[in-house]
N, C-alpha and C positions, 0 to 999 in steps of 0.2 A: 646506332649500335645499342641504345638505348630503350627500358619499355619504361612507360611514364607510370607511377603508381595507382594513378588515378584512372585510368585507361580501363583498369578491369572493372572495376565498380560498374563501370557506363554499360560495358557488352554481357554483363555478367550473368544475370537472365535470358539472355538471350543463346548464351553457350551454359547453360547450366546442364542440359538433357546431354549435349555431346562432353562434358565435364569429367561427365561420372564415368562414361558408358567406357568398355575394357578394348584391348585389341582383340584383332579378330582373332577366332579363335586356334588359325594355325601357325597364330606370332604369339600368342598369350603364355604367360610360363606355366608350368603345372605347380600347384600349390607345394610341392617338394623341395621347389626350385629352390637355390641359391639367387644371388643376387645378380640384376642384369646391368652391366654400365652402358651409356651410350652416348656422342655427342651432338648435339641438335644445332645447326647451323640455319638462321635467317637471314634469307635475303635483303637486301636495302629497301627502305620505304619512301615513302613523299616527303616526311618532313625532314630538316636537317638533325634532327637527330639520331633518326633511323639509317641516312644515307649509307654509312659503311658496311650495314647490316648487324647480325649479334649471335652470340652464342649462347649457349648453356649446357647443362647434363640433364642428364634424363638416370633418375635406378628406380630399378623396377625389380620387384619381388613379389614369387608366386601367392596368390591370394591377397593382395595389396593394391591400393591403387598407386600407379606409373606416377613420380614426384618429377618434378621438374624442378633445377636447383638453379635459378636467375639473380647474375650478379648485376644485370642491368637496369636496377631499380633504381629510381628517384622519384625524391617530392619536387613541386614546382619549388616550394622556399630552398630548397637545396641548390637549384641551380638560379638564383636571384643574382643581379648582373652583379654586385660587389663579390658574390663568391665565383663570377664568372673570370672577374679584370683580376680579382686576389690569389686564384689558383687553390682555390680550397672546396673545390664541390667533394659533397659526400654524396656515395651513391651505398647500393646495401644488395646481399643478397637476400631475395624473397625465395618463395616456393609455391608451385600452382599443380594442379591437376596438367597433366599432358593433353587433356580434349580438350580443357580450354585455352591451354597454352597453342594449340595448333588453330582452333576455332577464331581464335584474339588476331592470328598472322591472316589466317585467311581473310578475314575483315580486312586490312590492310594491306592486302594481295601482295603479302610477303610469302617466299616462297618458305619453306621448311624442309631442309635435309637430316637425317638419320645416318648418322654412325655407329655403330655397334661393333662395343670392343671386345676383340677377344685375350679379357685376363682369365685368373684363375681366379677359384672364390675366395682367399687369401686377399686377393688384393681389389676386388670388389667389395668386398665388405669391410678392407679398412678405409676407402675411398668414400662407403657407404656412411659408417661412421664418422668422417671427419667431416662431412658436407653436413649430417645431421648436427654435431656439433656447431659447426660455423653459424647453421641458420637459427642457434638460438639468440635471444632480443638482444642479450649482451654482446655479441661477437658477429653483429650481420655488417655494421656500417665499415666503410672503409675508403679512405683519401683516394677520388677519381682520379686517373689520370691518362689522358687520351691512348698516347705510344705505348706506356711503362707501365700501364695498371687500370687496365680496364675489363669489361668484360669476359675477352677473350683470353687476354693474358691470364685475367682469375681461376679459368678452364684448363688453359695451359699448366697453369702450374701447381693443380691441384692435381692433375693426372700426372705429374713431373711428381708429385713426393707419395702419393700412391704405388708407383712404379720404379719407387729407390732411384729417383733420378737416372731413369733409364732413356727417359725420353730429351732431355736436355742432353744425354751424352752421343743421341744418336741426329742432335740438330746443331752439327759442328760447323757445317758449309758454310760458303761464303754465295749470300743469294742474291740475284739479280734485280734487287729494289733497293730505294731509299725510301725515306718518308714521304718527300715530295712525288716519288714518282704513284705512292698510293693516292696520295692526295691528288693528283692530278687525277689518274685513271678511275677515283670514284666523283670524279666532276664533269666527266666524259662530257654529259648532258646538258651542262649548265656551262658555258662559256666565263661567265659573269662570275660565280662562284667561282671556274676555278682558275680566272685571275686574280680571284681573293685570295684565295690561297697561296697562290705562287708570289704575289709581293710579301705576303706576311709571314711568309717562313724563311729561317734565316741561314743563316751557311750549315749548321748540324743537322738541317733536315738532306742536306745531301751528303753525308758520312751513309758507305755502305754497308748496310746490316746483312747481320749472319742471319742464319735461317734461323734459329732462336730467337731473333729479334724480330725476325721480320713477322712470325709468325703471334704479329699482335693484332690481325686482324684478322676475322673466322673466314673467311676464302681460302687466306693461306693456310690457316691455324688445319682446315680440313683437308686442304691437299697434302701439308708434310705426314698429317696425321694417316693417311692413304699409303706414303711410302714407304714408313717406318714398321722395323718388323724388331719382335722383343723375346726378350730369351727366358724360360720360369722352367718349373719341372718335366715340363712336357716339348720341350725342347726350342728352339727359334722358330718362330711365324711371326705373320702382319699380326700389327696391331689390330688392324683394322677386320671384324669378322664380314661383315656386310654392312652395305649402304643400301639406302633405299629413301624416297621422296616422299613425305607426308606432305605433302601440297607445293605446286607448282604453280607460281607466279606469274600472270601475265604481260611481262614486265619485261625490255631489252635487257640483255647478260651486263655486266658489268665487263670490259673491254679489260685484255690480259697485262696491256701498257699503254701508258698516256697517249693523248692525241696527237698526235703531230703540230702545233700552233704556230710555231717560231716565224716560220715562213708566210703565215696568211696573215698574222699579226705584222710581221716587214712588209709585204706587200700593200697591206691595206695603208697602213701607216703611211712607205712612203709615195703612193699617191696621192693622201693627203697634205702633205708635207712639200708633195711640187707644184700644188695646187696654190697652195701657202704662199707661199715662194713667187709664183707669178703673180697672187694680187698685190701685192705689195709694191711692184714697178707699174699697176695702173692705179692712180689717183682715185676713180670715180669705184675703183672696192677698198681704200682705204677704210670705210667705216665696214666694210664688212672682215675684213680682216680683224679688226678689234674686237668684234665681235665671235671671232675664231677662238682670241688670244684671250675673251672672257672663259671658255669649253674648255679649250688645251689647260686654261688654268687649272680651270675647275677640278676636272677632272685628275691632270696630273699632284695638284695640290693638297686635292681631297685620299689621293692612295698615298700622299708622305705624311699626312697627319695620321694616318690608319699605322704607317710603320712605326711610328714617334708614338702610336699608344701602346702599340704592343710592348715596343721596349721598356716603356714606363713601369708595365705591369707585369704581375704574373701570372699570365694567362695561361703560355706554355714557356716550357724553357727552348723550344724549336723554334719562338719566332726572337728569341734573342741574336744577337753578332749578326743582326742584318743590314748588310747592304745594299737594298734595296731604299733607306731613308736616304741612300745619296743618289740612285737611279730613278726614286721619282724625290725631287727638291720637295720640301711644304712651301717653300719661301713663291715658289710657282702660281700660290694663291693671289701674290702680288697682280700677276697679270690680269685679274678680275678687276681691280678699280682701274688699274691702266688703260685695258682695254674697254675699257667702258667710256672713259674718255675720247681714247682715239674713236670710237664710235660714234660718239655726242660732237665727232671734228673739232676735235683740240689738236693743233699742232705742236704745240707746247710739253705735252705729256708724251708723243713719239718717239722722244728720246731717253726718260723712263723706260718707255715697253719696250724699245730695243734690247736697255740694259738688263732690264730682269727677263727677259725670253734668253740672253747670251749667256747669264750667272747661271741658268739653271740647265740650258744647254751644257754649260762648263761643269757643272756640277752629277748632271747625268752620265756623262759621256767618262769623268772621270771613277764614276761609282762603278761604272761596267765592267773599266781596265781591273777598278781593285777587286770586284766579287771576284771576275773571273783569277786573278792572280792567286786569292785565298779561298780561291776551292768553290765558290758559291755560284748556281745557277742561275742565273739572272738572266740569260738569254730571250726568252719570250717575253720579258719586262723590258728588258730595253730595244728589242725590235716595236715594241709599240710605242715609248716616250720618247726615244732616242729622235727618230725620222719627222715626228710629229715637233719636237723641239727645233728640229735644225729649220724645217721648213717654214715655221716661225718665225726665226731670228732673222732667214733671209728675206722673208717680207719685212718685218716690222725695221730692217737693215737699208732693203731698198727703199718705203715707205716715207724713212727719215732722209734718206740723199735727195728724195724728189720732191719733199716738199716747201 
């Protein structure tokens, strides 16, 4: 959602000739013109900071060159991991030339949409005004904040008091996303990310948002933007005067709702899990079973320390009241020496790994009843720990009666 500060420097030469250069000449305003608003929606990029995609304004005035008003600016020191874990990134609005603002995405085969608003000049030029304002040195930086205060909400709600709060009173619905569900469906691609995401956010990531809310990310920010229409001297119409594509990305669409996981994460899981379960009544996979119960640790042990930091910190306030530190255990790391034991054929330690495979069994199984009691999704989290657990404790169960 992000454009890194340093980014322009790099290409900067390179986009200096398409920088300057105007639109064509039957989109160009005539120097009489009033002021033009418009919102410019990017696509998602490669890196994780891009993934959501970004917003900005665009005004444009006859005989002027087209500004581009970006609240997604940062330094690397701004986002340095202690303002990462503390919850204190400052990001800032900058302002670029449009040619190289389009030039910059193309490099990065982010796609660029145009929206063009239809106000009145009344209310383009007091829009005009305040963004001049904002981007002066005193008044650009302002406290990041992913859901509640980023780029696109910054968009959002600069056209929200430009337009007398017209446009928050026309986003009253109630819309069919949570956090989690964005978060999932911008990780379509990445399995791995977004079961990062889905342990680390916590029960308020699935509180469901009104379309004012939800409209903190520019996908949605430009589809309500599409079907809101506003009322000034010249009577009710769209907002919205025309769209149009300054560069299309060669890039899969970002998917309308999450993947469907639950079930290939159950499936996979519990064939591993009866797998589990059979070596542990034959003797001669005892050492490979331990060897199971070093992975199932790892891994399970390693997503509860991840829950256990986020709560620590203030990274977000979405991955707080999560119940997820109880559907993957940390204590689950135990099984890493255990099992390394029963690998090295210690019989003696089998009844250790029994215990700690069945504590964190008991501990998962009961995290699941409680998310799901208080509201929290946890479903794709415990189709994966839950079958992997149980299949566990019945090896490392049978393991110990047999030997």
């Amino acid at each position: 959602m992000n454009f890194r500060s340093g980014s322009r420097i790099a290409v900067a030469s390179a986009f200096f000739v398409s920088s300057l250069a105007p639109r064509a000449s039957a989109d160009a305003l005539a120097p009489t013109a009033g002021y033009r608003i418009a919102v410019l929606t990017m696509g998602p990029g490669d890196q994780f900071v891009s993934r959501f995609g970004h917003d900005a304004l665009l005004v444009e005035r006859g005989g002027l060159p087209s500004l581009v008003y970006n609240y997604g600016t940062y330094t690397e020191q701004a986002i340095a991991p202690h303002h990462v874990l503390g919850g204190t990134l400052l990001y800032y609005l900058s302002v670029e030339y449009l040619g190289r603002t389009v030039a910059a995405y193309r490099a990065q085969n982010r796609s660029v949409g145009e929206q063009v608003l239809n106000v009145d000049q009344a209310t383009a030029e007091r829009l005009a005004r305040a963004l001049s304002l904002n981007s002066e040195p005193a008044n650009t930086t302002y406290h990041y904040d992913f859901g509640r205060d980023n780029c696109t909400t910054r968009v959002r709600d600069a056209l929200d008091r430009a337009l007398g709060g017209a446009l928050r009173a026309e986003l009253r619905g109630a819309s069919h996303y949570t956090y989690r569900d964005h978060a999932l469906r911008f990780t379509a691609d990445s399995p791995l990310l977004g079961l990062i995401f889905d342990v680390g956010l916590g029960k308020t990531a699935d509180q469901p948002l009104d379309e004012w809310d939800d409209a903190f990310l520019p996908d949605r920010l430009a589809y309500y933007l599409g079907q809101v229409s506003i009322t000034d001297a010249s009577g009710s119409h769209p907002l919205v005067a025309r769209e149009a594509t300054l560069f299309a990305a060669q890039r899969e669409p970002v998917p309308a709702r999450p993947p469907l996981r639950a079930p290939w994460y159950a499936l996979a899981s519990s064939t591993l899990g009866v797998l589990f379960a059979r070596a542990g009544r034959r003797p001669r996979l005892r050492r490979a079973l331990g060897l199971v119960g070093v992975a199932v640790g790892s891994l399970v042990g390693a997503l509860g320390l991840f829950v256990l930091l986020l709560l620590a910190t203030n990274v977000h306030a979405a991955s707080h009241a999560n119940f997820n530190a109880l559907v993957c255990p940390a204590w689950a790391l135990l099984l890493v020496p255990t099992g390394f034991a029963v690998a090295l054929g210690s019989k003696q330690r089998l009844r250790a790994f029994e215990l700690v495979a069945a504590s964190s069994l008991s501990f998962a199984a009961a995290g699941t009843l409680v998310a799901a009691a208080y509201g929290q999704d946890s479903v794709r989290v415990a189709a994966l720990v839950v079958p992997l657990l149980s299949g566990l404790w019945l090896g490392a169960r049978a393991a110990t009666r047999t030997a």
